[in-house]
Residue frames as qw, qx, qy, qz and C-alpha x, y, z in Angstrom:
[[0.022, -0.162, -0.724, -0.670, 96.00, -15.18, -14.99],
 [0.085, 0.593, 0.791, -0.128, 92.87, -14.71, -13.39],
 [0.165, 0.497, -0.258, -0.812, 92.85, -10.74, -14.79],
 [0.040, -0.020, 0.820, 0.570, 92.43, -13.05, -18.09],
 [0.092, -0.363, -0.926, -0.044, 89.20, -14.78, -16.77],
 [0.018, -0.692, -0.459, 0.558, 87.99, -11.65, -15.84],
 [0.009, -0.617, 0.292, 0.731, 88.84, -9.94, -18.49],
 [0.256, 0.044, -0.738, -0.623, 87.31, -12.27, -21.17],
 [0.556, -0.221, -0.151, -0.787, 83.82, -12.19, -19.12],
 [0.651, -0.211, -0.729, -0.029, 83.82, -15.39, -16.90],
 [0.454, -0.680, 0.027, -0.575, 81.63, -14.37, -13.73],
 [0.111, 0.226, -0.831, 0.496, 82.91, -15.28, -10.38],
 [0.781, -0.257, -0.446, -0.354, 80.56, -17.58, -8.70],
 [0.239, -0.544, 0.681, -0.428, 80.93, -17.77, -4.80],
 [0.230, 0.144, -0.962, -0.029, 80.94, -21.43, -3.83],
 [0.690, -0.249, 0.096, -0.672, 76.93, -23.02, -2.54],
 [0.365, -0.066, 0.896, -0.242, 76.40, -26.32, -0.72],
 [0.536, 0.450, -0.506, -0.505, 75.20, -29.07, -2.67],
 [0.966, 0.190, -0.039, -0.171, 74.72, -32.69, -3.44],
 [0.681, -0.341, 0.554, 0.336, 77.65, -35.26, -3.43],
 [0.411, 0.019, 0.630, 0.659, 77.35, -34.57, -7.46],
 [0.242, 0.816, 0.518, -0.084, 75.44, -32.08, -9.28],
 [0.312, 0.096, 0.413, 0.850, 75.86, -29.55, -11.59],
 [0.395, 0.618, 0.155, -0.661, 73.25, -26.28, -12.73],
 [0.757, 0.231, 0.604, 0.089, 72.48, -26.64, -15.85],
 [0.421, -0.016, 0.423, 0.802, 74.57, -25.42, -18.84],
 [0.487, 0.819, 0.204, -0.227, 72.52, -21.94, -20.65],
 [0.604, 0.079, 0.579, 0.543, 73.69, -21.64, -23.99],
 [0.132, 0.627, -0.070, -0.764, 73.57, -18.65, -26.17],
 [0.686, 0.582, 0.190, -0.394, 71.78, -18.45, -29.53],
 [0.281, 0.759, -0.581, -0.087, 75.10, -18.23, -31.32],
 [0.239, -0.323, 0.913, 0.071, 76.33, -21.90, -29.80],
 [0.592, 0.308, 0.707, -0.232, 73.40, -23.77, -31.37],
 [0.540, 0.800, 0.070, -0.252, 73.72, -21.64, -34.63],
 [0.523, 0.598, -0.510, 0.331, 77.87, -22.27, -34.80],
 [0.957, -0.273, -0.057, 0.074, 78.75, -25.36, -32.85],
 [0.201, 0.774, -0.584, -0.138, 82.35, -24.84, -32.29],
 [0.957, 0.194, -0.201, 0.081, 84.44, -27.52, -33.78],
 [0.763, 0.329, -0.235, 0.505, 87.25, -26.29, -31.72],
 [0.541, -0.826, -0.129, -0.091, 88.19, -25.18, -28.08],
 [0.488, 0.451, -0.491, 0.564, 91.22, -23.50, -26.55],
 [0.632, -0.627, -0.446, 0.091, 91.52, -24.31, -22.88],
 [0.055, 0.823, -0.202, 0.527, 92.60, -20.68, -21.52],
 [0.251, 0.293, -0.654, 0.650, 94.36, -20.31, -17.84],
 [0.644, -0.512, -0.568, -0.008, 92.30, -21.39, -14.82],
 [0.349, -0.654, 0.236, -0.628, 91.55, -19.79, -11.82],
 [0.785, -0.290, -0.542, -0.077, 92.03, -22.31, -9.55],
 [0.328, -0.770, 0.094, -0.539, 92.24, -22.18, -5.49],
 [0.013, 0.486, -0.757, 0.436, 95.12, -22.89, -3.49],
 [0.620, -0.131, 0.569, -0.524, 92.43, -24.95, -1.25],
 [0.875, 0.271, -0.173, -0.361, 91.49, -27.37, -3.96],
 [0.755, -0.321, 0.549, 0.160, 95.02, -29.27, -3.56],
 [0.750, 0.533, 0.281, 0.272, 95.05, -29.24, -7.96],
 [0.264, -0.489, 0.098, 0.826, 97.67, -27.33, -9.54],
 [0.509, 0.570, 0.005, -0.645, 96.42, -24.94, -12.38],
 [0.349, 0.249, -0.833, -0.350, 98.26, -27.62, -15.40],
 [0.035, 0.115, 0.993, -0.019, 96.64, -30.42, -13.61],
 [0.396, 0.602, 0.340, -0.604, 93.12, -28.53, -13.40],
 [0.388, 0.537, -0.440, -0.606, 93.68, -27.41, -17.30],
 [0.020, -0.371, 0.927, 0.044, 94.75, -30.81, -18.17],
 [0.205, 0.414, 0.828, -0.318, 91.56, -32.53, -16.60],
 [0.308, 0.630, 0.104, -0.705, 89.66, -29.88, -18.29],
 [0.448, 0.592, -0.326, -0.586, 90.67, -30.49, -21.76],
 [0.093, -0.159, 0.981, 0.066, 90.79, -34.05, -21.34],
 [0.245, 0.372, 0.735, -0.511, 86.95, -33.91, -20.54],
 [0.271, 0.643, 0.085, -0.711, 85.98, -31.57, -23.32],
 [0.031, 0.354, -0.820, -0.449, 87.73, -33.75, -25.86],
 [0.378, 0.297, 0.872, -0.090, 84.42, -35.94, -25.48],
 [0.269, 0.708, 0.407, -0.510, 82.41, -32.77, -26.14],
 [0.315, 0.905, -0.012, -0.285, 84.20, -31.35, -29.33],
 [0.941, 0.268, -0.012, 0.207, 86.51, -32.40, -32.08],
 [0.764, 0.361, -0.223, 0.486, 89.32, -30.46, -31.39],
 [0.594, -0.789, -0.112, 0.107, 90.82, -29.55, -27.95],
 [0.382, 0.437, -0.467, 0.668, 94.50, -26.89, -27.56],
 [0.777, -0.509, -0.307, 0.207, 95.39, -28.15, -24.39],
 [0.351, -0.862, 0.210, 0.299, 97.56, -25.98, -21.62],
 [0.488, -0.355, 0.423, 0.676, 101.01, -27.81, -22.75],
 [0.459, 0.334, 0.476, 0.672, 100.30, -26.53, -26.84],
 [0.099, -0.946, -0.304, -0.053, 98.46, -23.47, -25.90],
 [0.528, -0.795, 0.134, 0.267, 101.84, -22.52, -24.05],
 [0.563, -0.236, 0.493, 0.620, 104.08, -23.60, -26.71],
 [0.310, 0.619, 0.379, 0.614, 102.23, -21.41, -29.63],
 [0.127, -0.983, -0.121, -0.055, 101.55, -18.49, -27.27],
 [0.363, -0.768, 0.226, 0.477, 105.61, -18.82, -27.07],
 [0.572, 0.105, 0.590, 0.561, 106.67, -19.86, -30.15],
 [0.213, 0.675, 0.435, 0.557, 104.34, -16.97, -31.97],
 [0.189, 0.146, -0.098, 0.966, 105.35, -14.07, -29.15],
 [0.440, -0.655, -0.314, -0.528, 101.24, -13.68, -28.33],
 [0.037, 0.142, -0.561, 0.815, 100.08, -12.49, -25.17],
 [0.110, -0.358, -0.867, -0.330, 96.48, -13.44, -24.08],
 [0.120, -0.634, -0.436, 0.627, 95.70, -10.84, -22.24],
 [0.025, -0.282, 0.478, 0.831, 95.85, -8.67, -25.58],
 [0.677, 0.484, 0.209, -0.514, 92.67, -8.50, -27.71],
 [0.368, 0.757, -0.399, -0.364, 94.72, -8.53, -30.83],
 [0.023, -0.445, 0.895, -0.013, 97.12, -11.43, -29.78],
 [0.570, 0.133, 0.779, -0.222, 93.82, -13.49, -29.26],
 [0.478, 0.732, -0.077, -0.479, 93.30, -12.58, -32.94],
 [0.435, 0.667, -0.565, -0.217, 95.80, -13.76, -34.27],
 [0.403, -0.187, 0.835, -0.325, 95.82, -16.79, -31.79],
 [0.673, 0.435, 0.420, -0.426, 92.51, -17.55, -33.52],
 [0.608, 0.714, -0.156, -0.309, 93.45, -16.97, -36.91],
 [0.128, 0.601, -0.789, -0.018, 96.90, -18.73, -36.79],
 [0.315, -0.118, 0.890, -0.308, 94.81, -22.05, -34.97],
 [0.368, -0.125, -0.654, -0.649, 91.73, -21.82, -36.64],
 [0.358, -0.470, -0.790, 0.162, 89.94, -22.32, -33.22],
 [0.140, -0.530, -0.391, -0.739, 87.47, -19.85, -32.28],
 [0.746, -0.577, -0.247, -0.222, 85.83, -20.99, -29.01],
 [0.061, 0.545, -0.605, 0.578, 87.79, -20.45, -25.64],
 [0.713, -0.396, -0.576, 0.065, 87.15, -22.91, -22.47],
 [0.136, 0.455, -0.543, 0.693, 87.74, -20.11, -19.07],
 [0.727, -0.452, -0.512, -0.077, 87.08, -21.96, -16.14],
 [0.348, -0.665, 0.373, -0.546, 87.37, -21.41, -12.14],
 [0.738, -0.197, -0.645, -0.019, 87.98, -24.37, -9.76],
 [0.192, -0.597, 0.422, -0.655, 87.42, -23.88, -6.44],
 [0.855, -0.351, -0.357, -0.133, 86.72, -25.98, -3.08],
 [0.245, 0.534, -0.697, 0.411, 89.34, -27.88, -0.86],
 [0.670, -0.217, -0.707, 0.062, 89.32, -30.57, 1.75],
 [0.479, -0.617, 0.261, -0.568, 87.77, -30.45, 5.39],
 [0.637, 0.084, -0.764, 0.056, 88.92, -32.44, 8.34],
 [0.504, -0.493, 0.114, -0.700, 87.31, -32.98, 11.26],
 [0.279, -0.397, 0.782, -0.391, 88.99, -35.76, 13.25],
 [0.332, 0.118, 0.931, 0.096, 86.41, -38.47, 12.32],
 [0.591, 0.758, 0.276, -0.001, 85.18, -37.20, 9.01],
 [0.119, -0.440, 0.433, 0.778, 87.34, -35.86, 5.89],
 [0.567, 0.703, 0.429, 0.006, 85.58, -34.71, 2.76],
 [0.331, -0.171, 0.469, 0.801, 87.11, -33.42, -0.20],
 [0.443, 0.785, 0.430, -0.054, 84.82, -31.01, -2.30],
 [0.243, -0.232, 0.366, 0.868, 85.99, -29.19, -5.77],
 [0.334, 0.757, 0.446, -0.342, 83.52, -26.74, -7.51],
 [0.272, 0.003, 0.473, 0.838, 84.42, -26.10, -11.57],
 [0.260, 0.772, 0.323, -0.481, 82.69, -22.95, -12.99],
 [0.316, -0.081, 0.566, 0.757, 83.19, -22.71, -17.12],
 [0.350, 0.666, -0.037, -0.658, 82.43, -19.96, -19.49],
 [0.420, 0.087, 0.586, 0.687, 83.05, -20.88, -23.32],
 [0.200, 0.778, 0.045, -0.593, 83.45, -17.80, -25.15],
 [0.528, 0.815, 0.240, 0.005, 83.91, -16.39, -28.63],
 [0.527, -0.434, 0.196, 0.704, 87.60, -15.69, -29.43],
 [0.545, 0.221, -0.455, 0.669, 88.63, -12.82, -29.67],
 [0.238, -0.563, 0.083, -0.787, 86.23, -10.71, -28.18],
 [0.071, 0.093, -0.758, 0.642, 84.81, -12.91, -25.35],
 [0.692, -0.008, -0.164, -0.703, 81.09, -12.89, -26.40],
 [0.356, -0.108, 0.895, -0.247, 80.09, -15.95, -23.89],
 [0.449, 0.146, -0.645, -0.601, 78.57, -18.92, -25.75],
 [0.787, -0.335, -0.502, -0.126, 77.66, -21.21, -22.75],
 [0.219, -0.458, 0.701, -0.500, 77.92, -21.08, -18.59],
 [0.820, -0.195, -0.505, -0.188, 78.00, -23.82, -16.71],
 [0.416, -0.616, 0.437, -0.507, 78.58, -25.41, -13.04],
 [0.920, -0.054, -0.361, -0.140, 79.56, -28.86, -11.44],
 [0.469, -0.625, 0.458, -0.423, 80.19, -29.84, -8.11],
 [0.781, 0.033, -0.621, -0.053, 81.40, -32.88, -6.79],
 [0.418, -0.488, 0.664, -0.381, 82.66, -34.60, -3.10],
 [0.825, -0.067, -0.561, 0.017, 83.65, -37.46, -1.36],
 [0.358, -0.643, 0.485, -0.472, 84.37, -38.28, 2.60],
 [0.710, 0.096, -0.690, 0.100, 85.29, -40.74, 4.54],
 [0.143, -0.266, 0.489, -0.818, 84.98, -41.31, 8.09],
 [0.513, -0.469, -0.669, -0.263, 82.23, -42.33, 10.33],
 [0.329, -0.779, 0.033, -0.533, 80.58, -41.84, 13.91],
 [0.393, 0.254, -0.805, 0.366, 82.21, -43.00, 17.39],
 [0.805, -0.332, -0.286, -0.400, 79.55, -45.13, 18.76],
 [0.942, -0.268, -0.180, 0.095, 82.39, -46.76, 20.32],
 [0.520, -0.587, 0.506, 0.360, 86.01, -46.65, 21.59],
 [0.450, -0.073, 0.730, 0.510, 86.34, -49.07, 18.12],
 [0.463, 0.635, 0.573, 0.233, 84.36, -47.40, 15.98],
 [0.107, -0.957, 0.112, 0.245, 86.07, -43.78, 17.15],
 [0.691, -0.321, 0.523, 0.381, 89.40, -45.92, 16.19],
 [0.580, 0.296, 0.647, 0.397, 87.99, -46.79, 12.92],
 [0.330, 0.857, 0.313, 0.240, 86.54, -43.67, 11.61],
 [0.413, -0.768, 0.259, 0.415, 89.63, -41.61, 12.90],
 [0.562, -0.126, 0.669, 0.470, 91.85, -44.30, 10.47],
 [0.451, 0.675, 0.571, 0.125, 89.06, -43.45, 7.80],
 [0.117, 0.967, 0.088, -0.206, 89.07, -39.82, 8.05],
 [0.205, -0.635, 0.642, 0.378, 93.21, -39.33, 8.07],
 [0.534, -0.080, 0.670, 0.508, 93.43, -41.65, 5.00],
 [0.401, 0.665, 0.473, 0.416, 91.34, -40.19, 2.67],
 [0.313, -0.904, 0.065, 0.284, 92.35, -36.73, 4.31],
 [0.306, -0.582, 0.583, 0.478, 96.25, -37.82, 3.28],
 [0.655, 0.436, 0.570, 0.238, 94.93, -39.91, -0.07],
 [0.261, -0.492, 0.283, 0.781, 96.74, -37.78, -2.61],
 [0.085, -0.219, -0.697, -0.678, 94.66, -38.77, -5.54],
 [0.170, 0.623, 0.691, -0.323, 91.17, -37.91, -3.83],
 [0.108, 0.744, 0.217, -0.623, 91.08, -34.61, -4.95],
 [0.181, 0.349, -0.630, -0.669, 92.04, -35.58, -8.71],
 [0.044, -0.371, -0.901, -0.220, 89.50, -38.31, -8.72],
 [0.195, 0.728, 0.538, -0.378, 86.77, -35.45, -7.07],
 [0.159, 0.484, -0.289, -0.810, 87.98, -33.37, -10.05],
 [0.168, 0.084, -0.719, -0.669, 87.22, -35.37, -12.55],
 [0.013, 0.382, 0.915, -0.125, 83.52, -36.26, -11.22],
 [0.045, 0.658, 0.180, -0.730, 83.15, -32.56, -10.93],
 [0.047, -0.363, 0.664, 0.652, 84.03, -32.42, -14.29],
 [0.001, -0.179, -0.964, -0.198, 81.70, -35.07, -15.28],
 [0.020, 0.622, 0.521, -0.584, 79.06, -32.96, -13.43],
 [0.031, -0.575, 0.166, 0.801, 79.71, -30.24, -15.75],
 [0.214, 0.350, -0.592, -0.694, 79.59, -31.15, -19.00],
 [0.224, 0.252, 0.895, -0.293, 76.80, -33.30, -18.79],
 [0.240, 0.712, 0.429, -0.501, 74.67, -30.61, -19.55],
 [0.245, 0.546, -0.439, -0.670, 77.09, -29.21, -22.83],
 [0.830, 0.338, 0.376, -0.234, 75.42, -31.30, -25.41],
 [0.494, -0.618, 0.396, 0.466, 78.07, -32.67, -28.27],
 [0.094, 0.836, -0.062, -0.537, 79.77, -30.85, -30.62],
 [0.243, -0.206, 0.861, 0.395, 81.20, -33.35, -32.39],
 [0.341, 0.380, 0.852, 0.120, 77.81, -34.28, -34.13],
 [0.006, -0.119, 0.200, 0.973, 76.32, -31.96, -36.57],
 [0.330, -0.335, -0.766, -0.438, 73.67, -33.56, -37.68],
 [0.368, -0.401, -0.717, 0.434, 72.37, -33.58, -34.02],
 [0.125, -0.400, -0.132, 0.899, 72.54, -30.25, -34.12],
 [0.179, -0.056, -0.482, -0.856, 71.25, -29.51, -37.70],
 [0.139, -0.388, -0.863, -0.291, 68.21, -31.79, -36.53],
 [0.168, -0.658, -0.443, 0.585, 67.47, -29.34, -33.35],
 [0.056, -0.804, 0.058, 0.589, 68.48, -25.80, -35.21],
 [0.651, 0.608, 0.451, 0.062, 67.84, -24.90, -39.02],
 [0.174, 0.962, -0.193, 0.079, 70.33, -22.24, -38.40],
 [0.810, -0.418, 0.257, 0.322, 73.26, -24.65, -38.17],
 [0.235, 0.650, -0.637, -0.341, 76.56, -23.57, -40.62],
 [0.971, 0.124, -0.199, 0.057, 77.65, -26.95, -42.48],
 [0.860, -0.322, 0.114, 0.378, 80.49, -28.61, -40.73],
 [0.656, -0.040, 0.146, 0.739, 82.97, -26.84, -43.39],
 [0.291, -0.744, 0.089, -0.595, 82.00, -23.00, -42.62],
 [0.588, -0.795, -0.039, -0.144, 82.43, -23.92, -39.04],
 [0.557, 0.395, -0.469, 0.561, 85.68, -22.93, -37.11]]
């Protein structure tokens, strides 16, 4: 799928060193402040062998997160079951058309996740970098970019015979720790959307931007 992500305008972003958490900060096109969307399909993920996530469990996390941001979230598993149940293709202009029109959800969520875990005999760190577009369905007319980084390590120096012991033991468990790299997603995650400001409140909006739609005009 990553044709898709390219193909509906979400810029590849080579991974940069960083903070143990941290995020750029979300720009926002004129158009997301004028027509909050009330409603986000989370498209296929790019996500990178190295990270340890698989793309459902990336998506998943994604649209779990976003659910804070906005009142209504089509997650991977229903995305998959209307894109089969109605024959669409999302690579198709058209099929997002009718995707749109058949859901009533406008706004797309295409994200990248990238990183993966370093070990280094007495250190392991786990970093995962998430890079999301939200666009305009059907065309792809981006409405907000954003970034958020996260990590975690474990490990220490070998001051000693026992303290080489210990930070070895350190490193190799959080190294083998199968949930690290779903708990550094979702911090990453946290990172991210920080910055999208939420969608769920109109008012909030209406008080910032005179050019809000009312709540029932907005799709």
């Amino acid at each position: 799928m990553r044709a898709l992500i390219l193909l509906l305008g979400l810029a590849a972003c080579a991974p940069a060193a960083g903070p143990a958490a941290g995020g750029i900060a979300g720009s926002a096109a004129g158009e997301l402040w004028a027509e909050p969307p009330d409603c986000m399909l989370v498209l296929p993920a790019d996500v990178a062998p190295e990270t340890g996530l698989s793309a459902r469990q990336a998506e998943e996390a994604l649209a779990r997160h976003l659910a804070g941001r906005v009142d209504r979230v089509i997650g991977p598993a229903r995305r998959d079951a209307l894109l089969l149940r109605l024959g669409l293709v999302l690579e198709h202009p058209d099929d997002r058309r009718r995707l749109a029109e058949r859901t009533g959800c406008r706004h797309a969520a295409a994200a990248r996740f990238w990183g993966g875990r370093a070990w280094g005999v007495v250190w392991s760190e786990t970093r995962i970098g998430v890079d999301l577009a939200i666009l305009r369905l059907p065309g792809g007319e981006r409405r907000w970019l954003g970034r958020g980084t996260a990590r975690r390590g474990d490990g220490g120096l070998p001051l000693s015979p026992v303290s080489a012991a210990m930070a070895i033991g350190m490193a190799a468990r959080a190294a083998l720790d199968r949930e690290t790299a779903a708990s550094v997603l979702d911090d990453a995650l946290r990172s991210l959307l920080r910055d999208l400001p939420d969608l769920r409140d109109p008012q909030a909006f209406a008080s910032r931007n005179s050019r809000v739609r009312p709540l029932s005009s907005r799709k």
